[in-house]
N, C-alpha and C positions, 0 to 999 in steps of 0.2 A: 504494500500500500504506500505510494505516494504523499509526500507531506506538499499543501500549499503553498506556496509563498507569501509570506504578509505581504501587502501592497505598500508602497513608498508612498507617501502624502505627497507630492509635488507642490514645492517650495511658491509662495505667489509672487509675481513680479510687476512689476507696473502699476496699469491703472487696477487690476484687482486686486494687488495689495492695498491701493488707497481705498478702496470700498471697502474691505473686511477690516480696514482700520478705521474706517471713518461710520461702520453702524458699529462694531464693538465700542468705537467712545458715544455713539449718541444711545447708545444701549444701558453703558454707564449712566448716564448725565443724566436718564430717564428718572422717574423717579420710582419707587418699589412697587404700586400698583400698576404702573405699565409695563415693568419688567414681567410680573408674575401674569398680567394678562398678554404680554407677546409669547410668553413660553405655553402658557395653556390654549390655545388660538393662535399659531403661526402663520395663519392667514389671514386673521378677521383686521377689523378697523384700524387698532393700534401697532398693529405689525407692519401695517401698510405706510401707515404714517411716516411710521422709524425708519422705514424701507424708501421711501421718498427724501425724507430729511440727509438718511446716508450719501443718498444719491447725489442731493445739491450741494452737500459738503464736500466728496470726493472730487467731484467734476467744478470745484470752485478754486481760486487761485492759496485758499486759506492753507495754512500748515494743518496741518492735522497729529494729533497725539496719539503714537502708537502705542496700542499693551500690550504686545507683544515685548518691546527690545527698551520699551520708555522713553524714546528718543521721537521727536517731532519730526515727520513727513514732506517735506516740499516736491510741489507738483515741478515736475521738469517741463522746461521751455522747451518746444519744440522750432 
C-alpha cells in the first residue's frame, strides 16, 4: 500500500498575498460579533461585506499590515 503525499501549500505572491492580508487585518479590526457571524455564515451578509472591504483595501494604494510576518505591505508600482 502506497502512502500519499501531503500536498505543499503554495506560498502567495502578489496581488493575492495583498488580499489574504488585507481580509485577515479587516477580519481583525472586525469587531467579535462579526467575526463569530463570518465564521458561522461564510457566505451571508457580513462575510460579504469583509469580503468587499478586503477587496478595496488590497486593490488600494494603502500599506497594509500583515499577520503573517508583522511587517506592512506596499503595493508595487507597476
Amino acid at each position: 500500500m502506497t502512502k500519499c503525499k501531503p500536498k505543499k501549500k503554495k506560498k502567495l505572491t502578489g496581488m493575492a498575498y495583498r488580499y489574504e492580508c488585507a481580509w485577515h487585518h479587516c477580519f481583525v479590526e472586525a469587531s467579535d460579533y462579526i467575526q463569530k457571524v463570518v465564521i458561522s455564515e461564510p457566505h451571508g451578509r457580513y462575510a460579504e461585506n469583509l469580503a468587499h472591504d478586503a477587496a478595496r483595501l488590497a486593490e488600494s494604494e494603502h500599506d497594509i499590515p500583515c499577520i503573517h510576518t508583522g511587517e506592512y505591505l506596499q503595493k508595487k508600482k507597476v
